[in-house]
N, C-alpha and C positions, 0 to 999 in steps of 0.2 A: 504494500500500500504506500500512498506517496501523494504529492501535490505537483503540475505544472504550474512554473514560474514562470513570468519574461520579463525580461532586463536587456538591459544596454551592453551588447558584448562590441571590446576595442581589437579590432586588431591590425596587428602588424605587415603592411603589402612587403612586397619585395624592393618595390622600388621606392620604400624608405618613408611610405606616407601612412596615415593611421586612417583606417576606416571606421566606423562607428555604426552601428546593427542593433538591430532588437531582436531576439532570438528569447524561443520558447528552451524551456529544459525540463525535464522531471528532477523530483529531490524525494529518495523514497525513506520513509523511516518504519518500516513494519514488512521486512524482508522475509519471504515464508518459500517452502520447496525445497527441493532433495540438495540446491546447492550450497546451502547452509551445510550441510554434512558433509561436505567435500573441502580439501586441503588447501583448493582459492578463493574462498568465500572473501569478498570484498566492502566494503564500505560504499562504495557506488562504482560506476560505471560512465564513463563519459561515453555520448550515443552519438556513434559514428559511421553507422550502417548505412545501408543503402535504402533504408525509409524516407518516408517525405519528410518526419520530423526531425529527423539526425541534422546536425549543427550544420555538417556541409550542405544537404541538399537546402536548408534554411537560406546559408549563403550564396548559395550556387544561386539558389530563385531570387536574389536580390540582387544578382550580377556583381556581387563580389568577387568573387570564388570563380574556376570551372571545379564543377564537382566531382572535385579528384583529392584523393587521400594517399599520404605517402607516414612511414613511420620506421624507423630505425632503433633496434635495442640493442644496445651494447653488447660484445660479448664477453667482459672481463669481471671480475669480480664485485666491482663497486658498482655496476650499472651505469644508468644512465643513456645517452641514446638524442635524437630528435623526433617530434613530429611537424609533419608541415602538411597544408589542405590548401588548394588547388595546385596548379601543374607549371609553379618555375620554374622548383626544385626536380624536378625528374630527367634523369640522367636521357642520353639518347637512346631513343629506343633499342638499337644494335647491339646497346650493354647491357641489356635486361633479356632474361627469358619471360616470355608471355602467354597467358593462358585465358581462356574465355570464362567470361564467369556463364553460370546457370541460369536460362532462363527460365523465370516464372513470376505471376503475379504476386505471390504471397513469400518470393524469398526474401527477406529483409537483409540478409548475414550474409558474406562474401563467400561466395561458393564454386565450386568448378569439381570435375571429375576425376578421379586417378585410374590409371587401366590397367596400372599393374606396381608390384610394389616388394622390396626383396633386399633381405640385409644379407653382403656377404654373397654367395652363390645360393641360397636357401631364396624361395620365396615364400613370399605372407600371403594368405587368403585375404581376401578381398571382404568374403561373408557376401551376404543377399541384400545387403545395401547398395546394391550398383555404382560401389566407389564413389559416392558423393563426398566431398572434404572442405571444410569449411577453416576458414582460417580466420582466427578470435584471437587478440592479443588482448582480448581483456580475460581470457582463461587463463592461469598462470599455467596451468600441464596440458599435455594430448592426451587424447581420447581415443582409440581404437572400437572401432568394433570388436563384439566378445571374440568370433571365430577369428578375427588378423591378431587381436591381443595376445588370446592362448599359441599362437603359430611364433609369433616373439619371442614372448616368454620361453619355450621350447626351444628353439633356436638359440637364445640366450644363456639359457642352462644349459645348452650342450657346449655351446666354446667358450665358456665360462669353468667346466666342470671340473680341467687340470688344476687351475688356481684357486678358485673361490670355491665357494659351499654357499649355501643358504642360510640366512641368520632369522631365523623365524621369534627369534627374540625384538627383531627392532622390529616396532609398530611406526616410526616414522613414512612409510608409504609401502605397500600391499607384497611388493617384492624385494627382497635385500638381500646383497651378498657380502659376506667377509673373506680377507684374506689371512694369510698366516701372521702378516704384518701390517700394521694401519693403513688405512689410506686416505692419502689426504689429498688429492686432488687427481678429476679424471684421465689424468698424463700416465698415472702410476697402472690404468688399467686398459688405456688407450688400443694395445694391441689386439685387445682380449673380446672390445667391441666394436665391428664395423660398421658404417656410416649404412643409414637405413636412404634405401634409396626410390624414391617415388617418377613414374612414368606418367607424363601425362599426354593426350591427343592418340597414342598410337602402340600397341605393345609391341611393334617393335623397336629394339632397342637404339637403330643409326636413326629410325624417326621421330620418336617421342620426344618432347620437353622432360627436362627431367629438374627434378629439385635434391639435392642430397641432405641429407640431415646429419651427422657429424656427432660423437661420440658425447661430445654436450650439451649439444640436443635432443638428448632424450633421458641423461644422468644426471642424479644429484647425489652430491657426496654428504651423507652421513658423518660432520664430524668429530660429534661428542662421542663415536662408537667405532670411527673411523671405517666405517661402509660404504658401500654404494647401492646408491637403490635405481631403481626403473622409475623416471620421473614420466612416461605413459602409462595410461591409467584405464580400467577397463569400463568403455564407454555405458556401459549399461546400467552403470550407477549412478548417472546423473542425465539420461535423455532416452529417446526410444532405441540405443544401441545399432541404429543402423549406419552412422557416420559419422566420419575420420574430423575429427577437428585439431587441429595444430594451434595449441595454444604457445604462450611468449618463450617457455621452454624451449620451441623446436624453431624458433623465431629469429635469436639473438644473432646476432651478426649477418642480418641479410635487412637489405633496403628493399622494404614492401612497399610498390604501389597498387591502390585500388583505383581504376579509372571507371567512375559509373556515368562517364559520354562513351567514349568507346564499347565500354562492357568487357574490360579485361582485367586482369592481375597480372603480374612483375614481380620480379625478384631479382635481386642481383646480389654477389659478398659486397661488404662492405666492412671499414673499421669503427663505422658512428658518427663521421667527427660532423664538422657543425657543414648543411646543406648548401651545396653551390650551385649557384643558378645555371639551366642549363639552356641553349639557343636553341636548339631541338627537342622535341619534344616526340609525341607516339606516330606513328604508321597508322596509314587505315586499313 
């Protein structure tokens, strides 16, 4: 439960001048659902979606803005990162891979397809959600579908099984491994996990889009117990389990944009640092 506000929102253009807006918002204070019971439960949400009410499309209709979203999170330890909304900051297209988002009237959340997906030489099941994958940086973890979760996991516990064991003692997150000696940071186990790698447009591998996800992108280190655990999480505990959502876990160090004129998403590595305007902009 909650109230919409509207107020005076300022901001900052690129070419140095302040624009001044009234913009609706919600402010909720009576939070209820399964996400209360999950390990991102947040304080609020800034609404950045592809609804009519989210901040950009606000601004986009008032010709501030084009209704374009870009957001950057760090990937070192102290965080940190940018976000920027409309399309100065977006690199040239040619350095970005691009993916279609999903069309339909009731999708609000940035969406597109995966068609195939595989850590290592093992592949993950997909499950009967027809790879729909949703990319939420307001989730702090990923979500799997239960059938691609269990195929992880599995996979996980086998190239894992020389070194680590399973610590069914830390409750810190659903799955945990120990070594014979601490760990304290994902370097120390780096070999042992390969980059989980997602296919998108085509299963085959010279023509698909592909997105890779990287050993700390999907681990968080345990360090009062010196563990690591599986920072994806199995999707069925907080939605109808049929789709992959890549929360800021699987995020960090890639420059996301969400283009909702085009109707695409982007991705690119990146270090975070602060956003440079670019002359070019997307392809049609």
């Amino acid at each position: 439960m909650g109230v919409l506000l509207k107020d005076e929102v300022y901001i900052n253009i690129a070419n140095g001048s302040l624009a001044n807006s009234k913009a609706v918002f919600g402010c909720t204070y009576d939070q209820q659902g399964l996400l209360l019971n999950t390990l991102e439960k947040t304080d609020g949400i800034l609404g950045l979606g592809r609804g009519k009410a989210s901040l950009p499309s606000q601004l986009a209709t008032q010709g501030i803005i084009k209704n374009v979203i870009g957001h950057c999170l760090a990937n070192d330890a102290i965080g940190g990162g940018n976000l920027f909304l409309g399309d100065d900051f977006v690199p040239h297209w040619w350095q970005m891979a691009w993916v279609p988002m999903l069309q339909s009237h009731d999708l609000n959340s940035y969406q597109t397809k995966v068609e195939k997906m595989s850590s290592g030489s093992k592949q993950i099941g997909l499950g009967n959600g027809q790879g729909h994958l949703v990319f939420d940086s307001g989730s702090s973890y990923s979500y799997f579908p239960e059938q691609a979760y269990k195929d992880l996991v599995t996979i996980l516990n086998e190239v894992s099984s020389e070194s680590l064991v399973r610590d069914m003692s830390d409750t810190s997150f659903p799955i945990c491994w120990r070594a014979k000696s601490p760990i304290r940071s994902v370097n120390d186990v780096r070999e042992l996990f390969k980059p989980i790698i997602l296919q998108f447009g085509c299963k085959w591998w010279i023509f698909s889009t592909k997105l890779q996800i990287p050993a700390e992108g999907y681990l968080v280190i345990n360090k009062n117990k010196g563990n690591v655990c599986l920072g994806i999480l199995n999707g069925r505990e907080v939605h109808d389990g049929s789709t992959f959502i890549l929360g800021d876990i699987s995020l960090r160090g890639l420059l996301m944009v969400y283009d909702n004129v085009k109707e695409k998403i982007g991705w690119v590595r990146s270090e975070c640092a602060l956003p440079q305007r670019s002359e070019s902009h997307f392809v049609d």
